[in-house]
N, C-alpha and C positions, 0 to 999 in steps of 0.2 A: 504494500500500500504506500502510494506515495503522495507527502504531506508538502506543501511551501504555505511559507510565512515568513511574511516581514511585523516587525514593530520598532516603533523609536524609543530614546531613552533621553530624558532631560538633563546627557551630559556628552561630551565632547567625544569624541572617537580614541582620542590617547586615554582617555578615563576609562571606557569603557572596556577598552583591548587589554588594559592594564588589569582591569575585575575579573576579565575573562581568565587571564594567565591563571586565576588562583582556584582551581578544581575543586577545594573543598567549600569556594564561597557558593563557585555559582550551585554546585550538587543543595546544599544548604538552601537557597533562595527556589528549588525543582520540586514541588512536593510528591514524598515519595520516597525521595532520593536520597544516598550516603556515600560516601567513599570512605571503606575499611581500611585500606593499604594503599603501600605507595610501591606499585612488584617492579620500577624502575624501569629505565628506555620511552619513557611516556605510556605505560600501562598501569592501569590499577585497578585495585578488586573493589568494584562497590555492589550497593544492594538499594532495591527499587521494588517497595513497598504499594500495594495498590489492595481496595477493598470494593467486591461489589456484591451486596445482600450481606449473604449470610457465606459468600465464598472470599475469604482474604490470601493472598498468596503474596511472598517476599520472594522475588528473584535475584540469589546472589548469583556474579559472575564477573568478566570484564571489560573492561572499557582501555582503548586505546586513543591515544589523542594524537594528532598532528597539526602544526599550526607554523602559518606565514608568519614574521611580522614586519616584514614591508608591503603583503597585502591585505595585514587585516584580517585574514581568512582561515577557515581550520577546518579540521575534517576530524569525526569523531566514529568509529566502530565499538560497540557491544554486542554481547548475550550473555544470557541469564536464564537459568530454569530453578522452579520452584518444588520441589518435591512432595509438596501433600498434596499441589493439584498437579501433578503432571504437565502443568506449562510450560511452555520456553517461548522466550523472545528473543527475536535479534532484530538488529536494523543498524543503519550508517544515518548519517550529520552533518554537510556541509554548510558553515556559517560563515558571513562576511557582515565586517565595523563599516559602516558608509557615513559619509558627514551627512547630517540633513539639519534643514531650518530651528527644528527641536532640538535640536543634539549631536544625534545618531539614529542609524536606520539597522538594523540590525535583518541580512536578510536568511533564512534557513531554509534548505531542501532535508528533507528527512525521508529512508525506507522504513517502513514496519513490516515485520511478519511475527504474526501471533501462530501458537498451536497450544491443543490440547484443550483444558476447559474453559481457560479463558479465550480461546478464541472465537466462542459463538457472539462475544463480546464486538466482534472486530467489522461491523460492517462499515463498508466506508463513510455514510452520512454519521453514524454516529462517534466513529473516532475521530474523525476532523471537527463538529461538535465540540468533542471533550477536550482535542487538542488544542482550539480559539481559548478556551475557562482555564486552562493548564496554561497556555501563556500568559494569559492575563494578569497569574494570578504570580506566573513566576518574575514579571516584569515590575509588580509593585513590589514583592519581594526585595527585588534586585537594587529601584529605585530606593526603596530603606534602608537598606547596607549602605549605597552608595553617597547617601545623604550625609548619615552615620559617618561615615568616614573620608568624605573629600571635601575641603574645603570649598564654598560657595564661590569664591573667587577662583579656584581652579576647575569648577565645573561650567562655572558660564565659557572661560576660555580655552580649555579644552589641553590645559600644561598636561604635561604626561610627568611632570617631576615629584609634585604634591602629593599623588595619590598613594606610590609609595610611602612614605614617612606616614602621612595620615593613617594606612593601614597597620601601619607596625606598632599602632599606638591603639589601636583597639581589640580585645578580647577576642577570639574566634567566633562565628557565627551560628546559633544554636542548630541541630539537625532539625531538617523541613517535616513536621506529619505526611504520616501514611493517608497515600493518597485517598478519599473514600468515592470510589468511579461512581456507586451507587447513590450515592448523594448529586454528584455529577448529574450523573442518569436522569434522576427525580427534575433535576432543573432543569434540565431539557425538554422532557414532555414540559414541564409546568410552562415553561417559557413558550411552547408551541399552541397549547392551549388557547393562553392570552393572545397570541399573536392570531388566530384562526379565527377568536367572539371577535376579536377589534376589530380585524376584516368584513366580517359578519355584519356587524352593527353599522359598519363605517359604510357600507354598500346602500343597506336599507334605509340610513338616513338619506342616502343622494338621492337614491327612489324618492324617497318621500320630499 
């Protein structure tokens, strides 16, 4: 399944590239998500926590990084399989830092492949769905750390020098909650619902 997505960030593209560098922030700001180890070469072992109903499954495995940085750009491979439900996941990650008017534009191509029992889970309207609420939520996340820790003058201007010192000066970032998909889920229909009567109603008033 193939995912893209952009979002922007209310800081400068050296700020940002700079938050990227640090694996355990942004896993931290990803709900769900941890990073156990550090297994060296740019791999490490994390784990990716997701609940839907009454089925919860933690996918430990690993993740490999690679990243430009004269272009901003990086490339991320994992899998993961969970052993009380028999799932496994894998998929790749290409992200690129772009300046935009806000900030930063931040653009992602993503693969998914789901198996096993979470993947009756996996149709594609609804994991792009969860994947829009999954960024959303990773982005104010991000925007909090970032706040937290870069000075307001080097985030309107976008210094790549400040961010360091600022970061070495604040406590690590707590781990993100397990994802809950089924809560997700819930707001999904609910939001279709609403959006289906306002249609509804919005029609019959023009009749009228």
């Amino acid at each position: 399944m193939q995912i893209e997505k952009e979002f922007t960030v209310a800081h400068g593209p050296d700020v940002v590239w700079g938050a990227f560098s640090d694996v355990r922030l942004v896993a931290s700001c990803l709900p769900g998500a941890a990073i156990l180890a550090d297994l060296g070469d740019d791999r490490y072992r994390g784990k990716f926590s997701v609940k839907v109903g009454p089925l919860a499954a933690a996918f430990d495995g690993e993740v490999t990084l690679k990243r430009d940085d004269a272009a901003m750009s990086g490339h991320v491979e994992g899998k993961g399989a969970d052993a009380k439900s028999n799932s496994r996941a894998s998929g790749s990650m290409t992200y690129r830092v772009l300046p935009d008017a806000a900030g930063s534009r931040v653009a992602v191509d993503c693969t998914i492949n789901l198996a096993g029992a979470l993947a009756q889970f996996g149709k594609a309207g609804v994991v792009k769905e969860i994947a829009n609420r999954i960024t959303a939520e990773f982005v104010r996340n991000l925007e909090a750390q970032l706040a937290a820790r870069v000075p307001a003058t080097a985030a309107a201007t976008g210094e790549s020098a400040a961010p360091a010192a600022a970061m070495e000066q604040v406590s690590p970032p707590p781990p993100a909650q397990s994802l809950d998909a089924g809560r997700l889920l819930w707001s999904i229909v609910r939001d279709a619902f609403v959006g289906f009567f306002r249609s509804l109603f919005g029609r019959r008033n023009s009749v009228i």
